[in-house]
C-alpha positions, -999 to +999 in steps of 0.1 A: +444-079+099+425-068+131+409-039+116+406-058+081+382-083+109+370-058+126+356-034+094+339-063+079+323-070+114+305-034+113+297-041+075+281-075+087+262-056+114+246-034+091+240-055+067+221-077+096+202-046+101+191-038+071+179-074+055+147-090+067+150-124+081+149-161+067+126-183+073+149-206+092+159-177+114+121-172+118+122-207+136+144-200+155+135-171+167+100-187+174+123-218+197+137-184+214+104-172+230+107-211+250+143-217+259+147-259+263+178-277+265+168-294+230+146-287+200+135-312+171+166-295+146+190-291+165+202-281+202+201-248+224+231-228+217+215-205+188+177-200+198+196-188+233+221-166+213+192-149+195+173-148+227+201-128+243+202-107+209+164-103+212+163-088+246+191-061+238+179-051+202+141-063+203+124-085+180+144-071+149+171-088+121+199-074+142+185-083+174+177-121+160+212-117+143+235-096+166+258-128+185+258-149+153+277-121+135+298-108+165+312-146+167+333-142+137+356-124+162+366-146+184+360-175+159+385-155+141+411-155+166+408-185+181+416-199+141+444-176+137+459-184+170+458-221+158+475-219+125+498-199+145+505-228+169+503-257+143+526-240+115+546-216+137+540-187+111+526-153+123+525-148+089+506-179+074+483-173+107+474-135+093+465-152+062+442-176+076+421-154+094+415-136+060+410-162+043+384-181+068+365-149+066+364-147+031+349-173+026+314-175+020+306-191+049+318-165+070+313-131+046+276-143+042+268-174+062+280-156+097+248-128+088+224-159+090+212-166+123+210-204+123+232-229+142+257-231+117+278-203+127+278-213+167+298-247+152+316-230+133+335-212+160+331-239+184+351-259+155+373-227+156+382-234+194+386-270+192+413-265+164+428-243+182+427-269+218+443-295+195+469-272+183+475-262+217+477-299+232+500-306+203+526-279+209+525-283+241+525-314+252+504-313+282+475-334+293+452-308+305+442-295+274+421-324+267+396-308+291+395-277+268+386-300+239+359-320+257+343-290+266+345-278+231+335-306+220+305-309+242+299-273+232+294-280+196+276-306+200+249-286+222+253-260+189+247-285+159+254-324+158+277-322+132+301-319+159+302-354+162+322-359+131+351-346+147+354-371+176+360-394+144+383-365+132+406-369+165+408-403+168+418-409+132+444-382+138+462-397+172+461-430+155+481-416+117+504-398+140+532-423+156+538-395+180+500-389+193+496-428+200+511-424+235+480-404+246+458-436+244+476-446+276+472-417+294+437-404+313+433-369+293+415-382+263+392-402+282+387-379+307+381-350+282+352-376+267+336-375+299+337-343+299+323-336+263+297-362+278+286-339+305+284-308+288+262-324+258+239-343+288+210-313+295+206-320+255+204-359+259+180-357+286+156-340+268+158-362+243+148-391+268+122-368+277+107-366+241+106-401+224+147-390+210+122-369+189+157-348+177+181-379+170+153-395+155+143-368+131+182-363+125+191-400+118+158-403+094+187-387+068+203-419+068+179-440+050+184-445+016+155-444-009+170-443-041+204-438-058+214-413-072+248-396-088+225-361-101+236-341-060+276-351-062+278-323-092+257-299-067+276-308-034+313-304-053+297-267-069+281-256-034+315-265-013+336-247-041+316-212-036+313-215-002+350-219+003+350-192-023+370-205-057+402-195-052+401-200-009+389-238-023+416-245-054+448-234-022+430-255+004+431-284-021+467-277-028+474-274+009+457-307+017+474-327-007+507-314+000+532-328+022+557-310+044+593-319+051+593-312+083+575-334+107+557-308+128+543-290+103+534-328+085+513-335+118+496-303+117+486-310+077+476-346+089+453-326+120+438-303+090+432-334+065+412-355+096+391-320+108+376-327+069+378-359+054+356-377+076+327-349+070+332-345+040+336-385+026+305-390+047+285-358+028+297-375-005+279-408+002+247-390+014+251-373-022+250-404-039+214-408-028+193-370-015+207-334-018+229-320+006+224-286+019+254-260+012+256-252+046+255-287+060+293-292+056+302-258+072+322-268+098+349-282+072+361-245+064+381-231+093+406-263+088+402-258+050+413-225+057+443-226+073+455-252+048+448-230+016+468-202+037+494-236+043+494-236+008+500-194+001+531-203+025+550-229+028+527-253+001+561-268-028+548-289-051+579-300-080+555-290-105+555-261-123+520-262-137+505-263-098+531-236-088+515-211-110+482-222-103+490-221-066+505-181-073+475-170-091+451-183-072+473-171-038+473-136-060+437-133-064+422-150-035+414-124-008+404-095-035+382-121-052+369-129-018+362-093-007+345-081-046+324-116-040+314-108-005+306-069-012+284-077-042+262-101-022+257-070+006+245-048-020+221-075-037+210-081-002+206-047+007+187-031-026+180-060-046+201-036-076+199-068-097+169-069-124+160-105-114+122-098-111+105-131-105+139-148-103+151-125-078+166-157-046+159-132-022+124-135-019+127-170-019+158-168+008+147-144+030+113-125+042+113-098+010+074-090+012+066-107+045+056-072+063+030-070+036+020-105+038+015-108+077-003-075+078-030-089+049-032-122+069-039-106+101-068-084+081-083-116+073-085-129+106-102-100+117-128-101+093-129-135+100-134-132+138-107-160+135-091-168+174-064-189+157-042-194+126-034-224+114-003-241+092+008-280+084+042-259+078+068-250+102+087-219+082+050-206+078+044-208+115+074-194+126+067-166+092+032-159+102+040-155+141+071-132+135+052-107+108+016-105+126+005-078+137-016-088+161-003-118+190-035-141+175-017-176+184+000-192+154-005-234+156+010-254+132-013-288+136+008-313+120+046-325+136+035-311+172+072-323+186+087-295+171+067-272+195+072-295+226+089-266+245+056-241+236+024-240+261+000-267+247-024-241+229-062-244+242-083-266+223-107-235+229-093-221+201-104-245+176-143-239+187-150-209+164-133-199+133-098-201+121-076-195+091-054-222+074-026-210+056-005-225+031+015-225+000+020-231-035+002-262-042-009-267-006-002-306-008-017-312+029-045-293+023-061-326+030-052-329+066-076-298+074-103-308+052-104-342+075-104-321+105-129-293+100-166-295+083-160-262+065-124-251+044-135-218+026-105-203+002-106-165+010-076-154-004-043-160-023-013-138-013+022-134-035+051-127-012+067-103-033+034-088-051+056-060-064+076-080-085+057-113-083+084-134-066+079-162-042+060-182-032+019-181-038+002-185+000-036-190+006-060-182+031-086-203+042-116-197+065-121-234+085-149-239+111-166-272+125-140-290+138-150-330+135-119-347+148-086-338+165-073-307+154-044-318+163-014-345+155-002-364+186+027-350+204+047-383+196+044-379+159+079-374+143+077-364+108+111-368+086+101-333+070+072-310+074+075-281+044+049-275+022+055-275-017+082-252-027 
């Protein structure tokens, strides 16, 4: 199992090498370049692991990607080391860790430099903290959690979830009650409390500009049932199919012996409440794949529950249970080599349809280098987006260090030096894409928006996106938006 881990680590590594960045990553390798406790998104933890990345690899896919794929090894062990603990099974515990990183989320989510993998294995830890407390017995592991807690919290705030997760667990369990009249849980809280505090100040210090922008998801516009198809279809191939058909079994399967019951009843609360409350928000917008992420470690250990020690009386869900235990982990690994090779050399004949252009920054070297010829011809001091994956794009693939300002939804670039309005004297470049729907914001801003040029990302196969150039001078108002303004969303047309 170690070197099973450990070989698809150095795959993962060179895969990261070898595969240009996403636009997301982009960001967040832009938030890198100005460490803050908080950003608009979401906290510290990954723009500081790609930062750490950066300055041992350089401004390169590995060195943006380097910590978020090396944390699947002690995610993985901290999550083998808790089904370990919960289900007192080395060999259900082996099984887990190859199933958790067969999974999609881990086989091809860990290569993705966002802040979904540092919650991952923060949820990783605080599984295993719970197990531990659990087994045995003592107080002082509430600390551990808190800090965990906290952690995840300063990596992604779908942490939060799981303080519902825990408390919904000591109260189903007759035998955790007791530790609501002790100090430990309440004493871990305060600790959770302090380590999430640098990212709660800087909120304070910026209108709540990141729980604001974060909690503009709650509002309901319209309902809807067209995303609950989508959400059930993305969670099943993230969890790859047969990983997701044993955690099902393992979930809904009781045990007949109490310990292991309570450990089931620790897996069910690590998901339900995420996942019931990613339902609802189905009913009514889409929900990104990776949005429910931190669900799969539990979900994990309970299909490997299910491999086990998972009886059901019926022999209809027996066999199901067999074949899918049979086919699980080589499904898992074809599944997750076929994606490095698409990622890798594009082998596929998808031409126009190709998702890797879209996904990631196929083309981009081409695109930034065309850009950067226009400013020059231009004499342009500054380029301009209303876009922040086009800022963060733009900045990464330019040749030149010309200053890339996205005008519109300023909070997201609190943390940056204010850029001098000398900048906006002269000329400029705008770029956008696709149908360029806030065109309109730079046409109220300058006297003169010239189209120059229209760029396909991918002009070898004629994939992506569509972005255009424009040549803006005269500037008759505030360039611009306040640095209060907090925008819901800020992407151009896809």
């Amino acid at each position: 199992m170690v070197l099973f881990v450990g070989a698809l680590t150095l795959v993962k590594l060179l895969v990261a090498a070898w595969t240009p960045l996403a636009s997301d990553e982009a960001l967040y390798w832009r938030y890198s370049k100005h460490l803050a406790a908080g950003f608009i998104d979401h906290p510290f933890v990954n723009p500081s692991m790609i930062r750490l990345g950066t300055a041992v690899f350089g401004d390169t896919p590995l060195g943006v990607r380097v910590c978020a794929v090396l944390l699947s090894l002690p995610a993985s062990w901290a999550l083998g080391r808790a089904a370990r603990l919960l289900f007192d099974d080395a060999a259900l515990a082996r099984t887990a860790v190859v199933y958790f990183n067969l999974t999609l989320v881990m086989s091809i989510g860990s290569l993705v430099a966002t802040s979904d993998q540092a919650v991952v294995a923060a949820t990783c830890f605080l599984l295993l903290f719970l197990a531990q407390m659990q087994s045995s017995g003592r107080g002082a592991w509430w600390l551990a959690i808190g800090a965990t807690f906290g952690l995840g919290l300063c990596s992604k705030y779908t942490t939060a979830f799981f303080g519902v997760s825990i408390l919904l667990w000591l109260l189903a369990m007759r035998e955790n009650r007791r530790w609501f009249a002790t100090p430990w849980p309440w004493l871990g809280g305060l600790v959770a409390l302090a380590v999430f505090s640098p990212v709660l100040v800087w909120n304070a210090q910026h209108h709540w500009a990141s729980l604001v922008y974060q909690s503009g998801r709650l509002t309901v516009y319209i309902w809807t049932f067209r995303y609950l198809g989508e959400l059930l279809a993305a969670v099943t191939i993230l969890a790859t199919p047969p990983i997701f058909v044993l955690g099902c079994i393992g979930l809904a399967t009781p045990s007949s012996r109490p310990r292991s019951e309570s450990s089931r009843g620790l897996l069910i609360a690590m998901i339900a409440p995420m996942m019931v409350y990613f339902i609802w928000h189905a009913t009514h917008e889409r929900v990104q794949g990776n949005w429910p992420e931190p669900a799969y470690p539990a979900f994990a250990v309970a299909a490997a529950y299910a491999c086990h020690h998972s009886r059901h009386g019926s022999a209809t869900l027996d066999l199901v249970g067999k074949l899918a235990a049979r086919i699980a982990a080589p499904f898992g690994l074809a599944l997750a080599v076929l994606a490095y090779a698409e990622a890798t050399t594009g082998f596929l004949p998808l031409g126009r349809h190709d998702p890797r252009t879209r996904v990631l920054g196929i083309g981009w070297t081409t695109v930034g280098e065309e850009i950067d010829r226009l400013r020059a011809r231009a004499g342009a001091r500054v380029i301009l987006t209303t876009d922040y994956t086009l800022a963060s794009l733009t900045q990464l693939y330019l040749p030149s260090s010309t200053p890339v300002v996205q005008i519109s939804d300023r909070v997201r670039w609190s943390n940056e030096p204010a850029p001098s309005p000398q900048l906006f004297q002269g000329r400029a470049l705008y770029v956008c894409k696709n149908a360029c729907s806030k065109l309109s914001k730079v046409q109220a801003r300058f006297d003169s928006v010239t189209p120059v040029a229209a760029l396909r990302q991918d002009a070898s196969t004629g994939a992506g996106p569509l972005y255009h150039v424009y040549e803006v001078s005269g500037p008759k108002a505030p360039v611009l938006d306040p640095p209060t303004r907090i925008y819901g969303a800020d992407h151009e047309d896809r």
